[in-house]
C-alpha positions in Angstrom: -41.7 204.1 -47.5 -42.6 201.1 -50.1 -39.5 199.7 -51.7 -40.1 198.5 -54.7 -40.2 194.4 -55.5 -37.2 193.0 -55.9 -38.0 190.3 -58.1 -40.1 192.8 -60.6 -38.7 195.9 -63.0 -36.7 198.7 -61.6 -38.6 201.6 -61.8 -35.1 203.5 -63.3 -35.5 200.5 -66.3 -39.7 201.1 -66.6 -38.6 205.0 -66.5 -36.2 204.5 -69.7 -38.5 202.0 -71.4 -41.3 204.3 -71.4 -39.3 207.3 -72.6 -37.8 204.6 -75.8 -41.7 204.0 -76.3 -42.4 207.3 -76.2 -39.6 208.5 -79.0 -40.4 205.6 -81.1 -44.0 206.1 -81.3 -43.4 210.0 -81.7 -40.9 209.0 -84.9 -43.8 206.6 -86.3 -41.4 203.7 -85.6 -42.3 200.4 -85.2 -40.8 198.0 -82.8 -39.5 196.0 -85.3 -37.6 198.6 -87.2 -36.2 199.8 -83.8 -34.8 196.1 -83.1 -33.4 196.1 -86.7 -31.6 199.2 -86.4 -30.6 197.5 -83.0 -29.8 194.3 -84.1 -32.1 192.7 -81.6 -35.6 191.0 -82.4 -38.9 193.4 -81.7 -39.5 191.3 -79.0 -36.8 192.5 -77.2 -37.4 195.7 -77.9 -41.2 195.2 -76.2 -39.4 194.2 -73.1 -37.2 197.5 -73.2 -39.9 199.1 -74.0 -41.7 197.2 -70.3 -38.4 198.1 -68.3 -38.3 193.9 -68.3 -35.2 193.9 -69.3 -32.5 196.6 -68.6 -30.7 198.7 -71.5 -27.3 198.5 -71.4 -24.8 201.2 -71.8 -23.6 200.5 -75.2 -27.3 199.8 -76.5 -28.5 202.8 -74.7 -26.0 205.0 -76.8 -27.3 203.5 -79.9 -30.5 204.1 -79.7 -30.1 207.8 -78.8 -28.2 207.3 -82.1 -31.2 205.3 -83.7 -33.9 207.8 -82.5 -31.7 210.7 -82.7 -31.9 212.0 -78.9 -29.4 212.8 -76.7 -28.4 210.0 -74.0 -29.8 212.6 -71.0 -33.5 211.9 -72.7 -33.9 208.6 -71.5 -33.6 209.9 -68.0 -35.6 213.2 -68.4 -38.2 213.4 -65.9 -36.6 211.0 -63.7 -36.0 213.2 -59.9 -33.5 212.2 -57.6 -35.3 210.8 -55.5 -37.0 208.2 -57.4 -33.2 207.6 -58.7 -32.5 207.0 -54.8 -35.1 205.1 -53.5 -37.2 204.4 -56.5 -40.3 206.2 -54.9 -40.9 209.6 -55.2 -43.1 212.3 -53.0 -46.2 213.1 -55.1 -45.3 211.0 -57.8 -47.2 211.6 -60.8 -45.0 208.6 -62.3 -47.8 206.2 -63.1 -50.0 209.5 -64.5 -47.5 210.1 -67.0 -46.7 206.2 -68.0 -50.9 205.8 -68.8 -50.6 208.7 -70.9 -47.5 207.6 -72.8 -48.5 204.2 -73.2 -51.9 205.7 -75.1 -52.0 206.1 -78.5 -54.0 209.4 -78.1 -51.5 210.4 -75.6 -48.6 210.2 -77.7 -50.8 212.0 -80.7 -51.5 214.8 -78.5 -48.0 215.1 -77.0 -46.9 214.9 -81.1 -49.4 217.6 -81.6 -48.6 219.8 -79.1 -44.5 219.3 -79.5 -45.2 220.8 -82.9 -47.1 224.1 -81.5 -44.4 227.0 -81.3 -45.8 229.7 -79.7 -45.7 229.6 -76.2 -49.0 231.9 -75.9 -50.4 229.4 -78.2 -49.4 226.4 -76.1 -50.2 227.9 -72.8 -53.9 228.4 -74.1 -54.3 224.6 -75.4 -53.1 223.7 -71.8 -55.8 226.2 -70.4 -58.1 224.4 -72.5 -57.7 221.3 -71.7 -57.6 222.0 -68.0 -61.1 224.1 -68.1 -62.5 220.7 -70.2 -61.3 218.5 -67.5 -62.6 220.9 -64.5 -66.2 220.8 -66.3 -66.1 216.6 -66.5 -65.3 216.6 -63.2 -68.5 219.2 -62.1 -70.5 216.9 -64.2 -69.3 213.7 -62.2 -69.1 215.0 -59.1 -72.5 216.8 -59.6 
C-alpha cells in the first residue's frame, strides 16, 4: 500500500481544505473575506484551502463559526481508513476534489443542495447518469 509523501500535504489537511473551499464557494465567499473574518491574509486561506498548511484546533472552530457549519463538516466524507493510513480502498477521493475545485461543480452541488424533494433529486441524479452513459457509447463507439 502507497504511503503518502512525507514531505507533501496530509491527505486529512487536503480533506479539510477542500471541504473550507467547498462551504466558502457554496456561501459566495471570497477568500479574502474568509481570512478577514479569520484574521489571517487570503493567502493563507489559499493554503488551507490546498491542505498546505494544517488548520489548527482553535481556527478550525472559527470557521465552523465563520461559515456556519458544525466542526464534524470539515471531516464528512473522510472514512476511517483514509484517517488510518491516508489511502483508502476504492477511493473516489481525487473524483470528488476535481469536482469541488470546479466552479461548475460547486454550482451544481449549490443547485442540487437547494432541490427538496427526494423524488425530485433522485431523477436529476438519473439524469445525469443516463447523460454520462450516452457520452461514453459515443466515445467508446
Amino acid at each position: 500500500m502507497a504511503r503518502p509523501n512525507p514531505r507533501g500535504p496530509n491527505p486529512i489537511d487536503i480533506h479539510v481544505g477542500a471541504r473550507i473551499r467547498l462551504r466558502r464557494q457554496l456561501l459566495k465567499m471570497s477568500q479574502e473575506k474568509l481570512g478577514d473574518e479569520l484574521g489571517v491574509t487570503f493567502q493563507q486561506v489559499q493554503k488551507y484551502e490546498r491542505g498546505a498548511n494544517r488548520v489548527g484546533a482553535s481556527r478550525l472552530y472559527r470557521l465552523s463559526c465563520v461559515l456556519n457549519v458544525p466542526v464534524q463538516f470539515f471531516f464528512e466524507g473522510l472514512g476511517e481508513e483514509m484517517a488510518q493510513t491516508g489511502v483508502a480502498e476504492n477511493d473516489q477521493t481525487p473524483l470528488v476534489y476535481d469536482f469541488i475545485q470546479s466552479s461548475d461543480g460547486v454550482s451544481l452541488a449549490e443547485a442540487f443542495s437547494r432541490i427538496q424533494d427526494a423524488k425530485v433529486r433522485r431523477r436529476v441524479l438519473e439524469l445525469v447518469r443516463t447523460l454520462a452513459s450516452e457520452a461514453d457509447e459515443m466515445v467508446s463507439g
